[in-house]
C-alpha positions as a LaTeX table, in Angstrom:
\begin{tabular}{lrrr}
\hline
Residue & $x$ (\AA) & $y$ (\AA) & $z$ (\AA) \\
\hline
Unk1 & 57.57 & 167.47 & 138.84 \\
Unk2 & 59.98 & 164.66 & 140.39 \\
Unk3 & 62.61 & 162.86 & 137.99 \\
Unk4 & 60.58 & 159.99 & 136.98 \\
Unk5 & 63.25 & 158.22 & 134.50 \\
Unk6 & 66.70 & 157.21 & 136.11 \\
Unk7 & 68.07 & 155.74 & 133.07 \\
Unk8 & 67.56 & 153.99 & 130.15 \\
Unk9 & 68.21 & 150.13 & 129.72 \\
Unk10 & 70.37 & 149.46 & 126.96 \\
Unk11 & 70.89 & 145.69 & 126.72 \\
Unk12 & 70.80 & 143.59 & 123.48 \\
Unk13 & 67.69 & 142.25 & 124.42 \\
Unk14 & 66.38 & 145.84 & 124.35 \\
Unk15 & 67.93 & 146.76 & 121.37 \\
Unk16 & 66.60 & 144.67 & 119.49 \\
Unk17 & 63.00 & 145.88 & 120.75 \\
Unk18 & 64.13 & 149.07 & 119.79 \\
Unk19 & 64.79 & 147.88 & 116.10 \\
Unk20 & 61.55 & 145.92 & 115.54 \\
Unk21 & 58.51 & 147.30 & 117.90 \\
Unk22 & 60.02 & 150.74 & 118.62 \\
Unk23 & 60.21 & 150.01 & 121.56 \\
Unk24 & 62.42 & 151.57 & 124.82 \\
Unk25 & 63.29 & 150.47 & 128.20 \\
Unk26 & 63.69 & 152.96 & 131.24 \\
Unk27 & 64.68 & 152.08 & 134.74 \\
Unk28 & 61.99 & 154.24 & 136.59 \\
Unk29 & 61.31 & 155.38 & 140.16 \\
Unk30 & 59.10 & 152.52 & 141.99 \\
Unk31 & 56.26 & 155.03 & 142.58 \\
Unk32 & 56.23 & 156.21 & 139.36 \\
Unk33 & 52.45 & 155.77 & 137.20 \\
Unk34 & 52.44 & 155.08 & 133.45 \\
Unk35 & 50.79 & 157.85 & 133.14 \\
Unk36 & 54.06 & 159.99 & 134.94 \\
Unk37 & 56.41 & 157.75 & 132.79 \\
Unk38 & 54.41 & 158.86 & 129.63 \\
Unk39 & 54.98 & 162.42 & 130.41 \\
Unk40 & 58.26 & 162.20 & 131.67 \\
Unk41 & 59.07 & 160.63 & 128.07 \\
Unk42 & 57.12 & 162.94 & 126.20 \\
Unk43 & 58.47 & 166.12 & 127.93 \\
Unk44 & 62.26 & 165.28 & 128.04 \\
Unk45 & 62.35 & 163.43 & 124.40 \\
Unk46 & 59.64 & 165.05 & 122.15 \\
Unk47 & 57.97 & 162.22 & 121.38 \\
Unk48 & 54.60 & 160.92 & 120.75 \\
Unk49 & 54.38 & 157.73 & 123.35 \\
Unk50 & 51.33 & 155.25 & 122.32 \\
Unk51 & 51.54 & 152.76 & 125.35 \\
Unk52 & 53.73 & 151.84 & 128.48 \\
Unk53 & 54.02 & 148.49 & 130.11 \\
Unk54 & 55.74 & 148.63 & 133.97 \\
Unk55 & 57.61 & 145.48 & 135.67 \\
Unk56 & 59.16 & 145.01 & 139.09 \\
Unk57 & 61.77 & 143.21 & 139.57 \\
Unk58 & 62.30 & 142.08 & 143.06 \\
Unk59 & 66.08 & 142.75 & 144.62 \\
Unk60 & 68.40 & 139.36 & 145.13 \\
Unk61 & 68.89 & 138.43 & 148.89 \\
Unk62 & 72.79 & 138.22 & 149.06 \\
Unk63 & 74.76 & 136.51 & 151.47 \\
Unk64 & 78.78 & 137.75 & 152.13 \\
Unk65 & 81.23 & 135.76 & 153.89 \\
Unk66 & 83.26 & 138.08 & 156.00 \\
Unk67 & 86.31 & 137.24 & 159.00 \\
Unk68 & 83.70 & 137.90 & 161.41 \\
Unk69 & 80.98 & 135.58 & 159.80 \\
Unk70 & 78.07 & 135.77 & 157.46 \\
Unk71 & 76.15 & 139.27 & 156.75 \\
Unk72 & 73.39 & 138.60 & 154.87 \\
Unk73 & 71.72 & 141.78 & 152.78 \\
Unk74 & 69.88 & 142.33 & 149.57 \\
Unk75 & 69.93 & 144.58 & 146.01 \\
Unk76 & 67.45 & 146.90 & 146.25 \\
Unk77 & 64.17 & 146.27 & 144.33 \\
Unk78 & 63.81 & 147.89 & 140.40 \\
Unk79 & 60.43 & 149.11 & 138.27 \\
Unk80 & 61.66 & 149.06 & 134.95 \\
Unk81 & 58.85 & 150.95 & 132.05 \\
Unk82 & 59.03 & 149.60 & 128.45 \\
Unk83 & 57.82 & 152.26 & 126.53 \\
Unk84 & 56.06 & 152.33 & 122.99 \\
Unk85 & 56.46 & 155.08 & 120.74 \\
Unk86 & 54.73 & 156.28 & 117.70 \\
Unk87 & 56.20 & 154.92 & 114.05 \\
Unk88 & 57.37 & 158.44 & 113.15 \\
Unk89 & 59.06 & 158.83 & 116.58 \\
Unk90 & 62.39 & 157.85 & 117.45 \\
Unk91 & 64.74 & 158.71 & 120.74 \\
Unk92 & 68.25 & 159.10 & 120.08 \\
Unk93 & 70.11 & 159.37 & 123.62 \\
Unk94 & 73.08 & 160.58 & 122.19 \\
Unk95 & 71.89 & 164.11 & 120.62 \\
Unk96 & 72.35 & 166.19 & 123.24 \\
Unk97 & 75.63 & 164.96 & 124.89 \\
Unk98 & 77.51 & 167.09 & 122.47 \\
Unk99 & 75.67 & 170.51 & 123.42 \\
Unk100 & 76.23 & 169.90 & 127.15 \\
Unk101 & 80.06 & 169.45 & 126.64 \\
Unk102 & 80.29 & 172.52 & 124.94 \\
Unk103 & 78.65 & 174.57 & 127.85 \\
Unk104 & 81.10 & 173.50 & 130.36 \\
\hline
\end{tabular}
């Protein structure tokens, strides 16, 4: 199974989500189903998930001023997944940074 989760989205906004709904936010791959985020979630935290609601967010056109002129571009378009959990279940992104420093 692909990497569906690139990384969470921790922002006040989502923080507070967090706090009050139990809710998370994960920057996910653009192909990705809510049914592969749900998984993804459930397999790499432990949790119980009980919905997921996707978004895409459309990249910014961008415009550069250079010696030689303009170059235009763009940021690349973003699916973000906010997920719902369970009331028992909680992620903590944290626990497991201490066990991987002690490997190395």
């Amino acid at each position: 199974m692909r990497n569906v989760l690139i990384r969470p989205i921790l922002t006040e906004k989502v923080l507070k989500l967090q706090e009050e709904k139990n809710q998370y936010a994960f920057e996910v791959q653009n192909d990705a189903t809510k049914e592969d985020i749900k998984k993804a979630v459930e397999e790499k935290f432990g949790v119980q998930v009980v919905s997921v609601r996707t978004m895409n967010k459309k990249g910014k056109a961008k415009a550069q001023m250079t010696r030689r002129g303009v170059r235009y571009g763009k940021r690349p378009d973003v699916k973000r997944a906010f997920v719902t959990l369970a009331k028992d279940s909680k992620i903590d992104y944290y626990a497991n940074l201490g066990a991987s420093e002690k490997k190395e």
